[in-house]
C-alpha positions in Angstrom: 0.0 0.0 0.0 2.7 2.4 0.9 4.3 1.5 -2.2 1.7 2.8 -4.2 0.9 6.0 -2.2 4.5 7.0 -2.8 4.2 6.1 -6.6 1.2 7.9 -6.9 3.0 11.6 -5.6 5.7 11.0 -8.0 3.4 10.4 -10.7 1.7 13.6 -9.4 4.9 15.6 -9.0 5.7 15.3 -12.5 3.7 14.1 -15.3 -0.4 13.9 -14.6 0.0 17.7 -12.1 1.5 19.2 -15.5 -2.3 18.5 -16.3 -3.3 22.3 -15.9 -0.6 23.5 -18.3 -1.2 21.0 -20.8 -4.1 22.4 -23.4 -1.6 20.4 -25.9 -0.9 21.3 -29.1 -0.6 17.5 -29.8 -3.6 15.7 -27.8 -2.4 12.3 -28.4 0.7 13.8 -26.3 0.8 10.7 -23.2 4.5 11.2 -21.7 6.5 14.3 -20.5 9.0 14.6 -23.2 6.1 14.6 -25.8 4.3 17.7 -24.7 7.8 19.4 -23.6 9.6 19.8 -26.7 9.3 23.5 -27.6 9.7 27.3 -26.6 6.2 27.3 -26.1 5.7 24.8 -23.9 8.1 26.4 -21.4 7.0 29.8 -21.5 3.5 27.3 -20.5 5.1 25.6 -17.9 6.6 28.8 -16.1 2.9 30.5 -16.6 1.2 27.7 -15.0 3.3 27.5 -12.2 2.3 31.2 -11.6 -0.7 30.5 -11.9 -1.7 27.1 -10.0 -0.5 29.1 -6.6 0.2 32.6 -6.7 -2.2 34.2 -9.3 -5.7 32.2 -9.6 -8.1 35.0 -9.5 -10.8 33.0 -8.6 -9.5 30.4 -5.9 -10.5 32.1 -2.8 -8.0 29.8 -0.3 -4.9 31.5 -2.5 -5.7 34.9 -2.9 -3.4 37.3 -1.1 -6.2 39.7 -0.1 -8.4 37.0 1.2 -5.4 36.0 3.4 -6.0 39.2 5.4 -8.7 37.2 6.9 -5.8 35.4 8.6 -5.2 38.1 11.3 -6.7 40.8 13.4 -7.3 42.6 10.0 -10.7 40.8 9.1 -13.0 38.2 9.3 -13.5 36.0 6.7 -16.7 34.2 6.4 -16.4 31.1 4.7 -14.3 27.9 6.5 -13.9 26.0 3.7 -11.9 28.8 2.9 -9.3 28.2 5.4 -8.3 31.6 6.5 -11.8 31.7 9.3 -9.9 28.7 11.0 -6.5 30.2 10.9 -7.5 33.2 12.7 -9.8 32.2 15.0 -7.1 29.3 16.3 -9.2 26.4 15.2 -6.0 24.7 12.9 -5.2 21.2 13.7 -3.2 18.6 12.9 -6.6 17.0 10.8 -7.8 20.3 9.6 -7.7 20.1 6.0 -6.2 22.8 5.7 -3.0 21.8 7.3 -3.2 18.8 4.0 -4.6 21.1 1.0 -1.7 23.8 1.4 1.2 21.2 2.1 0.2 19.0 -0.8 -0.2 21.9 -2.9 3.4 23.6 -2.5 4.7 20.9 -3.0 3.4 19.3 -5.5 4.8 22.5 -7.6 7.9 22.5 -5.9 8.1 18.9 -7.6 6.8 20.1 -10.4 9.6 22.7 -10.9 12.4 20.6 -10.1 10.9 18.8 -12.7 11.0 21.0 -15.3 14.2 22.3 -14.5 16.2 18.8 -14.7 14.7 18.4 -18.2 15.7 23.1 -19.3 17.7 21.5 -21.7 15.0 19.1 -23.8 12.8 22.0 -25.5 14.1 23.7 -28.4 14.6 27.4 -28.5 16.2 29.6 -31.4 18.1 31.8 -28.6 19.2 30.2 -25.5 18.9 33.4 -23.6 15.4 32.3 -23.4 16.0 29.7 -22.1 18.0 30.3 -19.3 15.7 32.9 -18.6 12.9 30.4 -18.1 15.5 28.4 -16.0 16.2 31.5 -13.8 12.3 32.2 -13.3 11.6 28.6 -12.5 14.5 28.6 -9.6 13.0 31.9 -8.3 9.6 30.5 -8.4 11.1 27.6 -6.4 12.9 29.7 -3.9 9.4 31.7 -3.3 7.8 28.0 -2.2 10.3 27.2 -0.3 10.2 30.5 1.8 6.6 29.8 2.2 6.9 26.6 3.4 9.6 27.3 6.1 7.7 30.4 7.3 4.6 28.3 8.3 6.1 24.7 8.6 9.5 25.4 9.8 11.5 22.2 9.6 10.9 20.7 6.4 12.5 18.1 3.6 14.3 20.4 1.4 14.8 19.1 -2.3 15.8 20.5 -5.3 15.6 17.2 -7.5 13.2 15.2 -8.8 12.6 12.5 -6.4 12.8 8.4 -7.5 10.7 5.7 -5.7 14.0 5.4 -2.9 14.5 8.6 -2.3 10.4 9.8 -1.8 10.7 10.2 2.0 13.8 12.8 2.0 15.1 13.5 5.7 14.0 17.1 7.6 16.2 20.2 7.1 16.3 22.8 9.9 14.8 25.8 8.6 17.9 28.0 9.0 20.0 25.8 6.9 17.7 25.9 4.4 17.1 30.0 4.7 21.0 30.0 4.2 20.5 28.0 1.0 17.8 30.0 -0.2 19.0 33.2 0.2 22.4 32.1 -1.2 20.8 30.9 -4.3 18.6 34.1 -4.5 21.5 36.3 -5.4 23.1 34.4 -8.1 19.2 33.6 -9.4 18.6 37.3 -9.7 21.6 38.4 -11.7 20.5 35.7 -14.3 16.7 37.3 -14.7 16.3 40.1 -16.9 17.3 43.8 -16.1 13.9 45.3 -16.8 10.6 43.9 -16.6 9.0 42.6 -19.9 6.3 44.6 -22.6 4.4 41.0 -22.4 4.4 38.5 -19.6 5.4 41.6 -17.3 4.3 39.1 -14.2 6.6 36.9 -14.4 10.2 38.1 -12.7 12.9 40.0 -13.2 15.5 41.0 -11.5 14.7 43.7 -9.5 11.1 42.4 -9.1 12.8 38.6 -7.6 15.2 41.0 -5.2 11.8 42.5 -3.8 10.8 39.3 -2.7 14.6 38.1 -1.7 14.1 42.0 0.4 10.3 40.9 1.9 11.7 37.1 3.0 15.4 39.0 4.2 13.0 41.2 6.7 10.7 38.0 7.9 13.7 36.4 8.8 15.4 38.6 10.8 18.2 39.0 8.3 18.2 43.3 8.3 21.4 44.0 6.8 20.4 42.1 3.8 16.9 43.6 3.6 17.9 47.1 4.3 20.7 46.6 1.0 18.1 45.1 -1.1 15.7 47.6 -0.5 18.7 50.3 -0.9 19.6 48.9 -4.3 16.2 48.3 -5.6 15.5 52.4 -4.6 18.8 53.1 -6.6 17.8 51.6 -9.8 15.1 53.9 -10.4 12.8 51.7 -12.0 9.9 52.4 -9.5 8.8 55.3 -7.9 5.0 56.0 -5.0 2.0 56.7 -7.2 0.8 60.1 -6.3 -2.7 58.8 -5.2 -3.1 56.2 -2.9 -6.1 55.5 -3.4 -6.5 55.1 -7.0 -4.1 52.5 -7.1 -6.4 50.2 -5.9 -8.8 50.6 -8.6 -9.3 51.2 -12.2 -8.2 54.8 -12.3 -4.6 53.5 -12.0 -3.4 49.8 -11.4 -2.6 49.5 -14.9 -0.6 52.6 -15.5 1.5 53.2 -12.3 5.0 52.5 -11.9 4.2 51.4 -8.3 3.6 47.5 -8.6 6.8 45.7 -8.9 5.6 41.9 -8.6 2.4 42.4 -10.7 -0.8 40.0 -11.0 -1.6 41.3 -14.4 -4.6 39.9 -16.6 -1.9 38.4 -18.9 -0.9 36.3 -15.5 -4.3 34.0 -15.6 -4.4 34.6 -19.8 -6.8 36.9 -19.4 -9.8 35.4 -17.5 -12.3 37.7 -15.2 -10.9 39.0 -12.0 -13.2 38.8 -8.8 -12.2 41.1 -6.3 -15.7 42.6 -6.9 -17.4 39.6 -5.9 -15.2 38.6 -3.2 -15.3 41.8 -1.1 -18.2 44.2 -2.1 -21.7 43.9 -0.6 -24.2 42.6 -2.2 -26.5 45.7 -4.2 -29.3 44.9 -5.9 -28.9 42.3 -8.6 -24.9 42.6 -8.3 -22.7 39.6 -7.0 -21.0 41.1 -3.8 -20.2 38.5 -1.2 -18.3 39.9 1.5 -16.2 37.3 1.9 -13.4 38.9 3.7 -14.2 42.2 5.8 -12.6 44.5 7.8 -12.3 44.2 11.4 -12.9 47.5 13.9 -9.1 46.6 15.2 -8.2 47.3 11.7 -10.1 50.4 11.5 -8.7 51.8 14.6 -5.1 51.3 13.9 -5.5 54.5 11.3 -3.6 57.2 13.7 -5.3 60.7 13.0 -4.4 63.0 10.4 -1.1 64.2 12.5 0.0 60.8 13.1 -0.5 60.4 16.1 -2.8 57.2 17.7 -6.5 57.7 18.1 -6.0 57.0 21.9 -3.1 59.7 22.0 -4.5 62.7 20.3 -5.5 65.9 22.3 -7.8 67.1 19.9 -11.0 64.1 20.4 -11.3 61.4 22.5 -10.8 58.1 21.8 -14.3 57.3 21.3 -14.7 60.3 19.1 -12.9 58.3 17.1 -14.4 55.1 17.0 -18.1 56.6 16.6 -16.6 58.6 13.5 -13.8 57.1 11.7 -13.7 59.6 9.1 -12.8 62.0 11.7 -9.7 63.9 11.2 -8.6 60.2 10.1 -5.4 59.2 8.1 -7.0 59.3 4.7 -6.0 56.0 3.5 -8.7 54.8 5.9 -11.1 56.1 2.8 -9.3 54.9 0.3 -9.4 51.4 1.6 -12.5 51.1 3.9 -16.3 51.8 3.9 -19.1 51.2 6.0 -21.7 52.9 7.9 -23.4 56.3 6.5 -20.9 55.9 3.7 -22.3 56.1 -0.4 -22.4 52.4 -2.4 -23.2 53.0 -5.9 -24.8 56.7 -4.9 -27.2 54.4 -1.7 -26.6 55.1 1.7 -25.3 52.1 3.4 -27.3 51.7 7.1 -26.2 48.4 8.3 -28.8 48.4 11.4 -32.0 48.3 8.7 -33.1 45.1 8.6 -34.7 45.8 4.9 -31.3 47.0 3.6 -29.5 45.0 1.8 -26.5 46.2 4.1 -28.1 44.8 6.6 -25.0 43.2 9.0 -26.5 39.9 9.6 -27.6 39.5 5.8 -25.7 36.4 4.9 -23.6 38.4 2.2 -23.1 41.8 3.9 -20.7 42.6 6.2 -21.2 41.4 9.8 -18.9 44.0 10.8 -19.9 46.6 9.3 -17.3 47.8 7.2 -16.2 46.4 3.5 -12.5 46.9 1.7 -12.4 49.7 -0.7 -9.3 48.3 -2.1 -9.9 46.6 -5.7 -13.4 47.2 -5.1 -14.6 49.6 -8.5 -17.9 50.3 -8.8 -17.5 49.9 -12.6 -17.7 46.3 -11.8 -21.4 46.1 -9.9 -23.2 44.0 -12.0 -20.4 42.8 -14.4 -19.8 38.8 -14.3 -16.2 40.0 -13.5 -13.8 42.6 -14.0 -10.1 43.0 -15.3 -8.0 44.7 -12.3 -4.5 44.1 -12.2 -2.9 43.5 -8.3 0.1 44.2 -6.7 2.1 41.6 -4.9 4.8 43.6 -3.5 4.7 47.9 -4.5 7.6 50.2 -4.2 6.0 51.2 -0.6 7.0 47.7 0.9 10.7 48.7 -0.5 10.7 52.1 1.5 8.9 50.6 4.6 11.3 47.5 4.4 14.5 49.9 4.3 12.9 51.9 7.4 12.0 48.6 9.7 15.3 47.2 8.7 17.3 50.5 10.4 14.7 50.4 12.8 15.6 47.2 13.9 19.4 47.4 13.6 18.7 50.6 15.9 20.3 52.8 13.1 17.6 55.3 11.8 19.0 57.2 9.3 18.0 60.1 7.6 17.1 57.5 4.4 14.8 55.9 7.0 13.2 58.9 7.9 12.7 59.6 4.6 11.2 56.4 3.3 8.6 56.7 5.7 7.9 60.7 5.5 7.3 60.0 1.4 4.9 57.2 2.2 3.2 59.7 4.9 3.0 62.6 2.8 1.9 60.4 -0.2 -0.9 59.4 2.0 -2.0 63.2 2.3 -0.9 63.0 6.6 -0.4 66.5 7.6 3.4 67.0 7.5 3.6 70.0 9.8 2.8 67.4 12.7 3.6 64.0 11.0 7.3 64.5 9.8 9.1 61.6 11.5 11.9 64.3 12.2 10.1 66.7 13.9 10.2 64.4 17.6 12.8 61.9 19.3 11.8 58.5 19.5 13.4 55.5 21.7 13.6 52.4 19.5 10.4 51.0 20.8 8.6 54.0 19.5 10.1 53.4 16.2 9.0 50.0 16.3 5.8 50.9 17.0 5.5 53.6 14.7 6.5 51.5 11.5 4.6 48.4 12.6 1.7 50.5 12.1 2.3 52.4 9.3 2.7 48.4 7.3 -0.5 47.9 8.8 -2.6 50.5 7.6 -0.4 51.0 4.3 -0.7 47.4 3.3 -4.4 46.6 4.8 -6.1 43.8 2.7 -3.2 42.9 0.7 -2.1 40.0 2.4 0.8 41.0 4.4 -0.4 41.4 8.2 -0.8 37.6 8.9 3.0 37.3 8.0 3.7 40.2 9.9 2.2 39.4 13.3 3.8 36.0 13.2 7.2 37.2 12.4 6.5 40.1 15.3 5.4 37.4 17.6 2.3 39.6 18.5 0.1 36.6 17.4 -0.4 35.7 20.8 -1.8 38.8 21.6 -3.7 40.5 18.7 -5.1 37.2 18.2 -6.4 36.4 21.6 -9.4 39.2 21.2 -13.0 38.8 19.7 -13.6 39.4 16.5 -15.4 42.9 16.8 -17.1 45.2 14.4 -19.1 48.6 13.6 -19.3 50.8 17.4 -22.0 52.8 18.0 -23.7 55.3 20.6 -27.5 54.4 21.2 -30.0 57.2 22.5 -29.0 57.1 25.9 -25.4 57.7 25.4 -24.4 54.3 26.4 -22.4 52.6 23.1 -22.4 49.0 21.8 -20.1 47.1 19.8 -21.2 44.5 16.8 -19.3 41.3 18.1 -18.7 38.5 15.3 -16.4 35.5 16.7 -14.2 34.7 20.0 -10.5 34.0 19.0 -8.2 32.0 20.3 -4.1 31.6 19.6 -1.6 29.3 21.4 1.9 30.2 21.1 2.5 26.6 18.8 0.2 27.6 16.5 3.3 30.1 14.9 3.8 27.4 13.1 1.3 25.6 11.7 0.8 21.5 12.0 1.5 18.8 9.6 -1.9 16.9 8.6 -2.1 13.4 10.0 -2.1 11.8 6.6 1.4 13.6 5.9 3.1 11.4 7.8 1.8 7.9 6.3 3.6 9.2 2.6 6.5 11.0 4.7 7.7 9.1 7.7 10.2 11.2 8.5 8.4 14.4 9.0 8.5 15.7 12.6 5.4 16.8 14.1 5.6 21.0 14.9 5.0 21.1 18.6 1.8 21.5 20.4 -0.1 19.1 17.4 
């Protein structure tokens, strides 16, 4: 029996999981070599391993905004969509999705080693081409691999295709392998293209692959690095903050600015709908909003004011001022990424409390707190069967915000520092006669506090906070709080709070378990603690 289960993933890792790429030019095409012969069927194999993880527009368990539902961010609705039982501490060692996201990194991770031991088979009429490809595939590789040690730890590290004897590899530590990884990165990235391509833009490039080397330097604790990186990557001049915030999140400008650097372009999934629309807007009349991930009132509280200063800290409301009102004197990315109560939705008031709104909080496809994303939410796409927005996976803002944390955390804040995060500030629209990082003296901690937020509100529903509050180890306390929505002040004066879930986090849950059925193909894997 075990025989066959281990047959069965090598089979998987490298000829019938090719299965999504295929659309053969030759349908009577039955072994590997048959349907990988060309330049084609590379530039294939390198867009569907984009694709099968890290640019499905319509797989909700894989899409980096829905992955806000992870952490004190939002709340996402759905289990089967895994990122509910994440954040509200439910992940076991038999929750599925401890198997689905395992199996599915890698199975690609087989994939590409795959692909990579056979470069040489297709034939190309320049073989610049095809050590591009090769270089893409390795970086691609590297990005699983970072994954997989940020949330498993410990794991069998291969870069091989795997025989029958060799199926159940031995454990790595995961700081050998981050050396490995990181040490591959570099010489990867001077083999990728200088400049990012007129077509398949989305896949990497040099300075778009040192972005994500920069992001996974940071999460590990490796500043030096990540401060260079980001140093480098500001030096080559090939990216620069989109004046508006907020239109980059919609279709005034996420083709056309020179913000995105790791892009998740319509030419990424060949051009099927995007469904951001669908995924995050409220339902309105005979449109397809579902609300499936929504903002959290701890999310809309962490916008400091328009000085910059903490809502709890500011002498000219109260704190609850501010929660009643959070348009007042507010950062003003908290409009550009966050609606809710008393605010316009296609030119209709939204009043969650009216039970014959459609807005109404406990409708199964409004917002139980209250509040929606703004962010890749265009009205242009109400009652379209899908839209055609382009994403960012890492913008020029992480580079400025990763150079800043870096000094922050090497306790060398420069005036480059300062600077990075006063251009993301007065991008924003903060005012600047109060908010310039200069003006005050700050003890480390207050830097650390200080950029820790700024990521947070900056980056809200794009996917990075989950990382971020592991990597913080603030998990265990961000996490440990209900799930809590829209405040407001009844008649009487007294207030009350929409509540949506209890949460729970254990410290072991930083890293997440290994299902049990992992271990009956892969003896050799060691159980995280705490499972």
């Amino acid at each position: 029996m075990k025989k066959k289960i281990l047959t069965l993933i090598i089979a998987l890792a490298t000829l019938s999981s090719c299965e999504k790429f295929l659309d053969k030019r030759d349908p009577t095409a039955t072994s590997f070599d048959e349907f990988f012969n060309t330049e084609e069927d590379l530039r294939r194999v390198v867009y569907s391993s984009y694709l099968d993880v890290f640019m499905e527009p319509g797989d909700r368990r894989l899409l980096f905004y829905m992955s806000d539902g992870r952490s004190d961010n939002s709340y996402a609705r759905i289990e089967t969509d895994h990122h509910m039982v994440i954040a509200n501490g439910n992940m076991t060692s038999n929750a599925r999705l401890a198997e689905y996201y395992w199996t599915l990194y890698n199975k690609h991770v087989g994939r590409i080693n795959t692909y990579i031991a056979n470069i040489d088979i297709p034939y190309v009429e320049n073989e610049s081409i095809r050590q591009k490809y090769k270089a893409i595939l390795e970086a691609l590789r590297i990005w699983h691999y970072f994954r997989i040690t940020e949330v498993w730890g410990d794991v069998p590290f291969v870069l091989v295709p795997v025989t029958l004897e060799e199926a159940t590899p031995p454990v790595t530590p995961k700081a050998e392998i981050l050396d490995k990884l990181f040490e591959m990165s570099n010489d990867v990235a001077n083999r990728l293209p200088e400049n990012e391509g007129t077509t398949n833009a989305y896949m990497f490039n040099k300075y778009s692959f040192k972005t994500l080397i920069m992001r996974y330097a940071l999460y590990n604790g490796r500043y030096d690095l990540a401060a260079t990186l980001a140093k480098e990557i500001m030096d080559s001049g090939k990216y620069q903050l989109h004046p508006q915030y907020a239109s980059l999140f919609n279709y005034q400008a996420d083709k056309t600015n020179k913000e995105f650097i790791i892009k998740f372009d319509m030419e990424s999934h060949n051009n099927s709908a995007t469904n951001s629309f669908e995924h995050l807007a409220p339902q309105y009349k005979t449109g397809n909003g579902q609300s499936y991930v929504v903002p959290l009132k701890s999310l809309v509280d962490s916008y400091w004011t328009l000085q910059g200063r903490p809502i709890d800290k500011c002498p000219l409301y109260s704190k609850q001022e501010y929660e009643l009102n959070p348009k007042l004197n507010r950062d003003p990315r908290y409009a550009a990424s966050i609606f809710g109560q008393g605010d316009l939705f296609n030119k209709e008031k939204i009043d969650i409390y009216d039970s014959k709104s459609l807005f109404y909080y406990q409708n199964l496809r409004s917002s139980r707190s209250g509040y929606w994303f703004k962010k890749f939410v265009d009205e242009a796409d109400a009652f379209r069967t899908g839209g055609n927005m382009y994403f960012p996976l890492a913008r020029y803002a992480e580079v400025l915000l990763t150079y800043a944390e870096a000094k922050i955390m090497l306790n060398n804040v420069d005036e480059l520092a300062k600077s990075c995060i006063n251009q993301i500030r007065q991008r924003a629209g903060l005012d600047m006669s109060v908010a310039d990082v200069n003006l005050t003296v700050k003890s480390q901690q207050e830097w650390i506090d200080l950029i820790r937020n700024e990521r947070r509100v900056e980056f809200a529903g794009e996917g990075l906070r989950y990382s971020d509050i592991l990597r913080w180890k603030t998990a265990e306390v961000v996490l440990n709080q209900p799930a809590l929505g829209h405040m407001r002040q009844r008649t009487d004066g007294t207030t009350d709070v929409l509540k949506i879930e209890d949460r729970k986090f254990l410290t072991h849950q930083y890293l997440w378990p290994f299902h049990e059925s992992s271990f009956q193909v892969e003896p050799n894997l060691i159980q995280n603690p705490g499972y």
